[in-house]
N, CA, C and O of each residue as an XYZ file, in Angstrom:
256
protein
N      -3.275     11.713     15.506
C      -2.966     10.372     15.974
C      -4.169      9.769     16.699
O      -4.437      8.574     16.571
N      -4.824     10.512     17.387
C      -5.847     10.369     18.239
C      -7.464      9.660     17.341
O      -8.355      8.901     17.726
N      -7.231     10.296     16.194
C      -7.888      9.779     15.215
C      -7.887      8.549     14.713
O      -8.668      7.599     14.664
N      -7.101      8.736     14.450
C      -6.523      7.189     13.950
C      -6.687      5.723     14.701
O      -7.161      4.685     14.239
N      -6.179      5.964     15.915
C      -6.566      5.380     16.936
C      -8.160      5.043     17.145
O      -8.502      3.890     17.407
N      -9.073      6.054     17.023
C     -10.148      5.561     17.674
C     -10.808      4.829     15.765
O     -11.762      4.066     15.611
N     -10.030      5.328     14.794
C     -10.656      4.740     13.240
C     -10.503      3.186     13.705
O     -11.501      2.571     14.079
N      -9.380      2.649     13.674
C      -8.833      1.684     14.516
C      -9.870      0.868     15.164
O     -10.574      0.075     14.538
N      -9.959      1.093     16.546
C     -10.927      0.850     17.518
C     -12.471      1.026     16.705
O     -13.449      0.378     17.078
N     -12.514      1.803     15.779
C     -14.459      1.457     15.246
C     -13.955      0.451     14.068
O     -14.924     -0.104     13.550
N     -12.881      0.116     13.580
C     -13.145     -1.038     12.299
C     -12.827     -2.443     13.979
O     -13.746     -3.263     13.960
N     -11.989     -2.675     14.967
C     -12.102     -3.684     15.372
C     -12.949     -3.655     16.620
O     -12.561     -4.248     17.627
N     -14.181     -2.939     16.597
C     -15.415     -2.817     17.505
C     -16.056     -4.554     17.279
O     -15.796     -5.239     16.290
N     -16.743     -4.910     18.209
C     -17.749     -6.047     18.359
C     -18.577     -5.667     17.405
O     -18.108     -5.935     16.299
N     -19.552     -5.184     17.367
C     -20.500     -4.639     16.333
C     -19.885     -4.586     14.896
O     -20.718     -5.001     14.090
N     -18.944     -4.290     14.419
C     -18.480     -2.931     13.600
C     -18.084     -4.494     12.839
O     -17.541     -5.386     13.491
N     -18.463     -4.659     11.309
C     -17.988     -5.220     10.268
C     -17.133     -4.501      9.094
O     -17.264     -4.949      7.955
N     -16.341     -3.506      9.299
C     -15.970     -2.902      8.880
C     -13.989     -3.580      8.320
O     -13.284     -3.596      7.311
N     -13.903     -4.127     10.150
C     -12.750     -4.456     10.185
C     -12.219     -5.607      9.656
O     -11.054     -5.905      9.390
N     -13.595     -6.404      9.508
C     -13.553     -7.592      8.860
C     -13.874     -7.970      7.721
O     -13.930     -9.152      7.382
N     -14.144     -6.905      6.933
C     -14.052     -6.342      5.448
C     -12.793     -6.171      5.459
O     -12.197     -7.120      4.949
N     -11.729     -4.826      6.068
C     -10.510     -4.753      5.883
C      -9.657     -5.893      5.757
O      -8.764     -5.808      4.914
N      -9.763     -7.061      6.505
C      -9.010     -8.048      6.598
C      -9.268     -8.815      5.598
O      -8.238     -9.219      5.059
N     -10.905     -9.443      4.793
C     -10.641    -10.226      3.659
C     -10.069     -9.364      3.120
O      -8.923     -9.655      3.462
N      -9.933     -8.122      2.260
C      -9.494     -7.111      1.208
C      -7.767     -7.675      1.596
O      -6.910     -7.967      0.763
N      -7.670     -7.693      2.654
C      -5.851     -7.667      2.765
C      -5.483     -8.719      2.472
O      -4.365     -8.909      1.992
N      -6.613     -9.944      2.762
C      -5.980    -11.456      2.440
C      -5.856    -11.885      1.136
O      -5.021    -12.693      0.729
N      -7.369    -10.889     -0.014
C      -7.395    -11.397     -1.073
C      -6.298    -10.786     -1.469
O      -5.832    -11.496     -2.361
N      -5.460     -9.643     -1.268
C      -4.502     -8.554     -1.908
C      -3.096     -9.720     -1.390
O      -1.980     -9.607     -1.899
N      -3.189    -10.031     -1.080
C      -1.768    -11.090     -0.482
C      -2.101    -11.971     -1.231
O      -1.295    -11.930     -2.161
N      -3.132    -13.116     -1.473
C      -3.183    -14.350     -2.282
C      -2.574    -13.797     -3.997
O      -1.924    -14.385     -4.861
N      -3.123    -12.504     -3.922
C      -3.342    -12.525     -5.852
C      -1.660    -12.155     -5.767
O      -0.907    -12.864     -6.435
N      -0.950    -10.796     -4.760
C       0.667    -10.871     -4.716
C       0.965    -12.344     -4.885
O       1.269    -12.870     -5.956
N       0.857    -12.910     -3.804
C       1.779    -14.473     -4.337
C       1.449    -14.751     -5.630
O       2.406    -14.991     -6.366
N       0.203    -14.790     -6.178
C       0.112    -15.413     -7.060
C       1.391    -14.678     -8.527
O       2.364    -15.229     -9.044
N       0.890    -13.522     -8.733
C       1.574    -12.808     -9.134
C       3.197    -12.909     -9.120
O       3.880    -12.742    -10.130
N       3.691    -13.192     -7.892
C       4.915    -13.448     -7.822
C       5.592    -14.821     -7.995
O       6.772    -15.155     -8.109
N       4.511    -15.451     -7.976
C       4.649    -17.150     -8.097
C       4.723    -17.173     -9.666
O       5.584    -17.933    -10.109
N       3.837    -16.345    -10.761
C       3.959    -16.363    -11.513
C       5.122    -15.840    -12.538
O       5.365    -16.305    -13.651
N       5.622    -15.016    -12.038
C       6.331    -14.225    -12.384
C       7.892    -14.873    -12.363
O       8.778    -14.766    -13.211
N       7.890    -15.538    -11.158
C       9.238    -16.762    -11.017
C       9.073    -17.376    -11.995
O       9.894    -17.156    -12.886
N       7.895    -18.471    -12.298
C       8.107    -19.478    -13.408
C       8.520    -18.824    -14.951
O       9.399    -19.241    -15.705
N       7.525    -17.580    -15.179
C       7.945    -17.075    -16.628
C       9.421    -16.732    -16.492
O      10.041    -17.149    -17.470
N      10.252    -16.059    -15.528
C      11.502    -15.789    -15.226
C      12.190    -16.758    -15.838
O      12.780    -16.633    -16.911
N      12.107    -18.014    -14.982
C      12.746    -19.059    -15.023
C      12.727    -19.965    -16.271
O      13.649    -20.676    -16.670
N      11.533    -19.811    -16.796
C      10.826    -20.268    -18.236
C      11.914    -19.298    -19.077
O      12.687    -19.886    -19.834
N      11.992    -17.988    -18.983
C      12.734    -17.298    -20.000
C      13.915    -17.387    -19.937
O      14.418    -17.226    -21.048
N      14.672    -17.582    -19.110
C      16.044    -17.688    -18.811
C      16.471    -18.891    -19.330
O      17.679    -18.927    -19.561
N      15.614    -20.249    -19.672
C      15.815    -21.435    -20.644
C      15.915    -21.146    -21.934
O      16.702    -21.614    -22.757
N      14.882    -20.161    -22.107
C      14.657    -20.103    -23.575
C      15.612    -19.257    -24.202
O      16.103    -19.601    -25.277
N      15.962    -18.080    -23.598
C      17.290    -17.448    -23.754
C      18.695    -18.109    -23.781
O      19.519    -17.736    -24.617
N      18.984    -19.088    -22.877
C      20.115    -20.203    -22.925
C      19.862    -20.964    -24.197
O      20.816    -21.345    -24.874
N      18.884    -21.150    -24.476
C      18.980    -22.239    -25.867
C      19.335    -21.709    -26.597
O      20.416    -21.979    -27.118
N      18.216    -20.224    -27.148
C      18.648    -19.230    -28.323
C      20.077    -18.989    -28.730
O      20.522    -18.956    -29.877
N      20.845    -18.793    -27.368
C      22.321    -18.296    -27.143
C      23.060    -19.711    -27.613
O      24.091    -19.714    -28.286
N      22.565    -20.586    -27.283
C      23.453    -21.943    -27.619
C      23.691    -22.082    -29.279
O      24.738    -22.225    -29.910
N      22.448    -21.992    -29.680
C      22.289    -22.271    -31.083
C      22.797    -21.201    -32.169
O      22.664    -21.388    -33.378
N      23.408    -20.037    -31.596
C      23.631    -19.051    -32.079
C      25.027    -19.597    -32.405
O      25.410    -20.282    -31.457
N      26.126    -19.537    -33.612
C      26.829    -19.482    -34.166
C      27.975    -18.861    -33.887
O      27.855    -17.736    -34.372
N      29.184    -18.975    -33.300
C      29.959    -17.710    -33.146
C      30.301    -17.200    -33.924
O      30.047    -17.728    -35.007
N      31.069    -15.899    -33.970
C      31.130    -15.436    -35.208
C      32.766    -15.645    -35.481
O      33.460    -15.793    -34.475
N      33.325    -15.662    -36.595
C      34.054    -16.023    -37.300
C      35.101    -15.466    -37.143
O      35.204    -14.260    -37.368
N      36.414    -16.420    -36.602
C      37.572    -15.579    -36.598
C      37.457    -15.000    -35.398
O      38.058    -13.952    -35.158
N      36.611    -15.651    -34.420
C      36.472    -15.141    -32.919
C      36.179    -16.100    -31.871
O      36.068    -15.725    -30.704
C-alpha cells in the first residue's frame, strides 16, 4: 500500500510529468468511450427502425 501511495505522490510531484501524461491518456480514453457509446446508440436506434420496417413489410402467414 505504502507503494502505491508514494507511485501516487511521484506521478502528482511538481516536477514529475508523469501524472500529467496519466491524465491526458484518461481523458483521451473517456472522449473515444463516449464516442463509442454515442455511436453505438445511433446504430442501435438506426437498427431497431430498420428491423420495424422489415417486420412491417413481412406478410403474415396464412390462416394465422
Amino acid at each position: 500500500m505504502r507503494n502505491l501511495a508514494k507511485r501516487l505522490a511521484g506521478w502528482f510531484a511538481a516536477g514529475s510529468e508523469s501524472g500529467v501524461t496519466a491524465i491526458e491518456y484518461a481523458l483521451a480514453a473517456s472522449l473515444i468511450a463516449m464516442a463509442i457509446a454515442g455511436a453505438a446508440g445511433l446504430l442501435g436506434t438506426n437498427l431497431a427502425g430498420l428491423y420495424s420496417n422489415v417486420a412491417n413489410k413481412i406478410p403474415a402467414p396464412p390462416g394465422g
